[in-house]
C-alpha positions in Angstrom: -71.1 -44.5 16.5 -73.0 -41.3 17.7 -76.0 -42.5 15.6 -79.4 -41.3 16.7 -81.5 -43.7 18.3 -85.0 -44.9 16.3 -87.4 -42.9 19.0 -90.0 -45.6 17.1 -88.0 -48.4 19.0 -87.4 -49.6 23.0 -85.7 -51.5 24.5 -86.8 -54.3 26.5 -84.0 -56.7 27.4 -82.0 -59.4 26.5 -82.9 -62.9 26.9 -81.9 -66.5 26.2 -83.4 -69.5 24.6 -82.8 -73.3 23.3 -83.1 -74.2 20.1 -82.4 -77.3 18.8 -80.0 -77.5 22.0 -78.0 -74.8 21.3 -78.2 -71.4 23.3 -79.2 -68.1 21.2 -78.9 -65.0 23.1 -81.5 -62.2 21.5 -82.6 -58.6 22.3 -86.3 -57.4 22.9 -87.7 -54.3 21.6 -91.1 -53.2 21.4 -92.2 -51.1 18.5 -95.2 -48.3 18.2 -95.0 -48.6 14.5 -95.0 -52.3 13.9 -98.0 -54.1 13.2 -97.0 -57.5 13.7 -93.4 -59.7 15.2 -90.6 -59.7 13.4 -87.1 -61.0 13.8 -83.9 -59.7 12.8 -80.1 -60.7 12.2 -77.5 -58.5 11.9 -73.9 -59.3 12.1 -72.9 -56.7 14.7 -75.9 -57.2 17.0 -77.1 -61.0 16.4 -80.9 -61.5 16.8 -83.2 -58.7 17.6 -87.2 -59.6 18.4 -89.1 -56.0 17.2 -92.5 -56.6 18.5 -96.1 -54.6 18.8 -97.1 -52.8 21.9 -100.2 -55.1 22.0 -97.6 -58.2 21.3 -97.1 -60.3 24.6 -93.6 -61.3 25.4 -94.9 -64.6 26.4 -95.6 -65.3 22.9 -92.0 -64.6 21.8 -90.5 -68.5 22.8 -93.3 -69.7 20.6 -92.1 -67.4 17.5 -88.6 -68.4 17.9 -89.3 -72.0 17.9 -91.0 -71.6 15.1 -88.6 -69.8 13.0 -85.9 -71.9 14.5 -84.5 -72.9 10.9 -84.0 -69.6 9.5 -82.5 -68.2 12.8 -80.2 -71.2 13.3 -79.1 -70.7 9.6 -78.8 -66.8 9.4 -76.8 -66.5 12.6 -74.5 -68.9 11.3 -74.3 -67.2 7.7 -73.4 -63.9 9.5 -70.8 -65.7 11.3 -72.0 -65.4 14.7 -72.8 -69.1 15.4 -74.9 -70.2 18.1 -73.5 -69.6 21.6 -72.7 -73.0 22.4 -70.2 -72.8 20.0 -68.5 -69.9 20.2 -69.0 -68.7 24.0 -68.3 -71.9 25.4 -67.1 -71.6 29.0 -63.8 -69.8 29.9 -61.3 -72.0 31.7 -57.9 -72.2 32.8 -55.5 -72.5 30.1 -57.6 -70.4 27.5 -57.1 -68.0 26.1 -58.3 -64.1 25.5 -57.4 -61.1 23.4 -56.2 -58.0 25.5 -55.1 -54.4 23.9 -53.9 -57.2 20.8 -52.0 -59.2 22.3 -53.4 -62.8 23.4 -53.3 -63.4 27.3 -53.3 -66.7 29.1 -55.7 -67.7 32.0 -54.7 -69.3 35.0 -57.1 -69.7 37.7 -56.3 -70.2 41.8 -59.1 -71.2 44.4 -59.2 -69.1 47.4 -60.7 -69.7 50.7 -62.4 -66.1 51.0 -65.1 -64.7 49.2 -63.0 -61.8 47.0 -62.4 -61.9 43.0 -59.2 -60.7 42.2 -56.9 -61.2 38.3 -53.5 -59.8 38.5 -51.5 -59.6 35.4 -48.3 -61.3 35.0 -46.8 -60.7 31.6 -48.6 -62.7 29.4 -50.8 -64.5 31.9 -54.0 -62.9 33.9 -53.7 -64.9 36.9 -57.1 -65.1 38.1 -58.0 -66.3 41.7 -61.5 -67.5 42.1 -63.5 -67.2 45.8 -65.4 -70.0 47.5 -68.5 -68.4 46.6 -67.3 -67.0 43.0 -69.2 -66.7 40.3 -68.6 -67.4 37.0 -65.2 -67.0 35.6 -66.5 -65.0 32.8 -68.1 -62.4 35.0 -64.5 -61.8 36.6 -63.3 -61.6 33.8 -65.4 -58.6 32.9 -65.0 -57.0 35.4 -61.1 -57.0 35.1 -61.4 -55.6 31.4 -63.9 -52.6 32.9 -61.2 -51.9 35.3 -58.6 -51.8 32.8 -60.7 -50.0 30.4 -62.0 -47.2 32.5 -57.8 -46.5 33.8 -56.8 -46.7 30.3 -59.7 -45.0 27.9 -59.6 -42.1 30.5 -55.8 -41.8 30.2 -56.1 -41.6 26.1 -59.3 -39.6 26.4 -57.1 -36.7 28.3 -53.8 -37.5 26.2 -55.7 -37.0 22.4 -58.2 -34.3 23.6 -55.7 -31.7 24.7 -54.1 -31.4 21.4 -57.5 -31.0 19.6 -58.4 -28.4 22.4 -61.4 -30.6 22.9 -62.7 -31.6 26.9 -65.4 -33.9 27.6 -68.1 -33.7 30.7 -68.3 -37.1 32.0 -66.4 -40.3 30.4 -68.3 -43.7 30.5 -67.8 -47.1 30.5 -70.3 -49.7 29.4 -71.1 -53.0 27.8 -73.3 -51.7 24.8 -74.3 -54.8 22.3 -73.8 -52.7 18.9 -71.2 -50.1 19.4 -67.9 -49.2 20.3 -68.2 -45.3 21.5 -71.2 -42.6 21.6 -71.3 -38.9 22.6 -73.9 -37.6 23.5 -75.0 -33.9 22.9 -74.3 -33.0 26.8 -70.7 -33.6 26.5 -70.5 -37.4 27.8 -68.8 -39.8 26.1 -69.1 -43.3 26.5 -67.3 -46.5 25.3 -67.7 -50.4 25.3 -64.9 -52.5 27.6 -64.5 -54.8 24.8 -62.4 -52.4 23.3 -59.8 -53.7 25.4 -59.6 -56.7 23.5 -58.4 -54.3 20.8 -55.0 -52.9 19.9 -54.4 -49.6 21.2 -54.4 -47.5 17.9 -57.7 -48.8 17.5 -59.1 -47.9 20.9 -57.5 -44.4 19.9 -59.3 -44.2 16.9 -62.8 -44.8 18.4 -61.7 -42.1 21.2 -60.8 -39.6 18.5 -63.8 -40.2 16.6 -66.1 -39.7 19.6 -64.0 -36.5 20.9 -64.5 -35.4 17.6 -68.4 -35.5 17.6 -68.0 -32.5 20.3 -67.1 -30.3 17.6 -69.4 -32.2 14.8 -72.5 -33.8 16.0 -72.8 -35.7 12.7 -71.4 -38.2 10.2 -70.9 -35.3 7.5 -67.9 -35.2 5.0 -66.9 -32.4 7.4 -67.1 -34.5 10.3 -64.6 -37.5 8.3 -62.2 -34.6 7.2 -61.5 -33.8 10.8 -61.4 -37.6 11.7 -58.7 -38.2 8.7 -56.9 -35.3 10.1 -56.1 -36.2 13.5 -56.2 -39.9 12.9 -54.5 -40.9 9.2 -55.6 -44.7 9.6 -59.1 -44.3 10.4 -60.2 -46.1 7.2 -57.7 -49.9 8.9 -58.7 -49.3 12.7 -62.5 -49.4 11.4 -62.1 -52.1 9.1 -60.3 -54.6 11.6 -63.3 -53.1 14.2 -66.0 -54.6 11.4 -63.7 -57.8 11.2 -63.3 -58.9 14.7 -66.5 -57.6 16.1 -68.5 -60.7 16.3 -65.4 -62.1 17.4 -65.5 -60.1 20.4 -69.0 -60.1 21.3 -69.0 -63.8 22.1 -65.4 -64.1 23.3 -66.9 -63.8 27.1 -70.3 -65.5 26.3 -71.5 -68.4 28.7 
């Protein structure tokens, strides 16, 4: 969280590929350092393609196939399997994690063109347009509803008691992190922290509030964090357990 980004790096997208029939989903960034392709695998951000600025991106599906083995094999060794086997497509009668509790999905067909989920206790009941799209996408779009009422509440609840105020509060789908502040005051967090239990989403709140004060990950910076949140050290453990977890839960 609140790390600085690698000026050296940029982003270039996310794309998909086959290999060996299964899906991998993988990140593009171009490099002004790097002399040559590489590929990396990380358990918090699956596969990243750093490339040269001289490197076409046309040559990446011919890299990939070639290192198909050792992709196949690392993603699977970090526990992030390839998509078509842990993001398979949502249906009625799965289920999804929700502030840690487990909801069930019901779907309905309408005869208009609107989305809408509705929760019913422990079922999001979610009714699906003529011309819907994918369930999935719904979906996500309920949990950045949810997210932006709720984070905002506990934003403006924990804040007023460190005497600490924010500038702008947003909500977003980033691939490796859970919160960031930046150094104009705006704060922003992933909607997959929804799927999370609440004294979880509180700690990443607090930790991000906290960065208005200290811009850093000092020993200062964790004093403050112990402070004002005793269980820091369990909400960011179970966060580094579940987070691959999480990041295919909605995959198609």
């Amino acid at each position: 969280m609140a790390r600085k980004p690698r000026p050296s790096l940029t982003l270039m997208g996310e794309r998909k590929t086959s290999l060996d029939g299964q899906a991998i989903s993988y990140v593009i960034k171009r490099s002004a350092r790097a002399r040559c392709a590489r590929l990396e695998i990380r358990p918090a951000t699956g596969l990243t393609v750093v490339i040269p600025k001289s490197y076409s991106t046309a040559q990446i599906s011919g890299l990939l196939q070639k290192k198909k083995r050792w992709i196949l094999n690392n993603l699977a060794r970090y526990g992030q399997p390839p998509l078509s086997a842990t993001g398979k497509e949502l249906k009625s009668g799965d289920t999804i994690p929700y502030l840690g509790r487990t909801l069930e999905v019901a779907t309905r067909q309408n005869h208009v063109n609107a989305d809408s989920a509705r929760l019913e206790r422990n079922r999001l009941i979610v009714s699906l347009g003529a011309k819907s799209g994918r369930l999935a996408l719904v979906l996500e779009q309920w949990y950045r509803m949810q997210a932006a009422q709720l984070i905002r509440e506990r934003a403006k609840k924990l804040g007023a008691p460190l005497g600490l105020s924010y500038n702008r509060l947003i909500i977003r789908g980033q691939k490796s992190r859970w919160g960031s502040c930046s150094s104009k005051g705006t704060l922003s967090f992933n909607w997959k922290l929804m799927m999370a239990p609440v004294p979880v989403i509180d700690y990443v709140i607090i930790h991000e509030l906290l960065h208005l004060k200290e811009m850093n990950h000092t020993k200062k910076f964790w004093q403050l964090v112990a402070e004002h949140c005793p269980g820091w050290r369990e909400h960011r453990k179970w966060l580094k357990n579940h987070e691959a977890e999480l990041a295919a839960k909605l995959s198609t």
